[in-house]
N, C-alpha and C positions, 0 to 999 in steps of 0.2 A: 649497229648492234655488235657487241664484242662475239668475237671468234667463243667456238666452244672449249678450244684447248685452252684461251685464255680465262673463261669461265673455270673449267675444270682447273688449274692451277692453281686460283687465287682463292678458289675454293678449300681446296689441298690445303693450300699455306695456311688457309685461318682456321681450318680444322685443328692441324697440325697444333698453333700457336695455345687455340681456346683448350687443347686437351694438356698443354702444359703449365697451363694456368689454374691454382687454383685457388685463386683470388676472384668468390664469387663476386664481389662490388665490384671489383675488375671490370669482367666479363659485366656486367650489369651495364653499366660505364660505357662500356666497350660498344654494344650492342643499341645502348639509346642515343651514340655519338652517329654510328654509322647507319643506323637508318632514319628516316624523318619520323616525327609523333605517327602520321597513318598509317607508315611501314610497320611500327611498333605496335599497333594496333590491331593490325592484320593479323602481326605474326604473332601476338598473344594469342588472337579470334583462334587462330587456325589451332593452337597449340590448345586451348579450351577446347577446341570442336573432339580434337584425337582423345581429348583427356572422356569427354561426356560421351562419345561410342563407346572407350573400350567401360564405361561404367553400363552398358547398354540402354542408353537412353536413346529413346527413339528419334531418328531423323528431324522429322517437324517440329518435336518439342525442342531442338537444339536449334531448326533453325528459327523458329521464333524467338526462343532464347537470347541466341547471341546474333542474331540481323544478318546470317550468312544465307546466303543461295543454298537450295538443296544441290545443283552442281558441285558447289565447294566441299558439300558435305559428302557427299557419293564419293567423291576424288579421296577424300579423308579415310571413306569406310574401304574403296579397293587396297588402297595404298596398307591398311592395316591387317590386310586379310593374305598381302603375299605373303609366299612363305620365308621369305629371310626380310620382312620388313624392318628395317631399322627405326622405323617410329614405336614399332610394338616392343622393340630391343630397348629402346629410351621409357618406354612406360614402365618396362620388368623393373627401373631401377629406381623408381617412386617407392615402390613396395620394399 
C-alpha cells in the first residue's frame, strides 16, 4: 500500500495538472486511460449519487436507482453536508 505522502503528492500533481488543463476531451482521455472501465464506473456512480442528493432525492430511490449500497450513499450525504465540502463547491459550478 503506497505511503500517504505518496498518495497526497500524486494527488497534488494531478490536481495541479487537471486545473491547467482545459482540454475537456483531454481530461476525458485522461481519466478513462487511468482508471479501468469499473473504476470509471464507480466514479460516475458516486458523481451521480452527489449530483441526485444535492437534487434531494431520497436515499433508497437513488440507491435503487443507480445499484449503490446505502453506506456509499450516507458517506456521499456526510461528505456533502461539511461545511467547507468541496463536492458541494464542484456542484455550485453546474449552476
Amino acid at each position: 500500500m503506497l505511503e500517504i505522502q505518496v498518495v497526497n503528492e500524486n494527488l497534488a500533481e494531478m490536481s495541479a495538472l487537471l486545473a491547467e488543463t482545459n482540454d475537456k476531451g483531454l481530461i476525458q482521455d485522461f481519466l478513462r486511460e487511468l482508471f479501468t472501465p469499473a473504476e470509471c464506473i464507480d466514479v460516475a456512480a458516486r458523481w451521480a449519487l452527489i449530483k441526485a442528493l444535492n437534487r434531494g432525492i431520497p436515499q433508497r430511490t437513488i440507491a435503487k436507482d443507480l445499484g449503490l449500497s446505502l453506506c456509499k450513499i450516507t458517506r456521499g450525504s456526510k461528505e456533502l453536508r461539511k461545511p467547507d465540502s468541496a463536492l458541494a463547491k464542484m456542484l455550485e459550478k453546474l449552476t
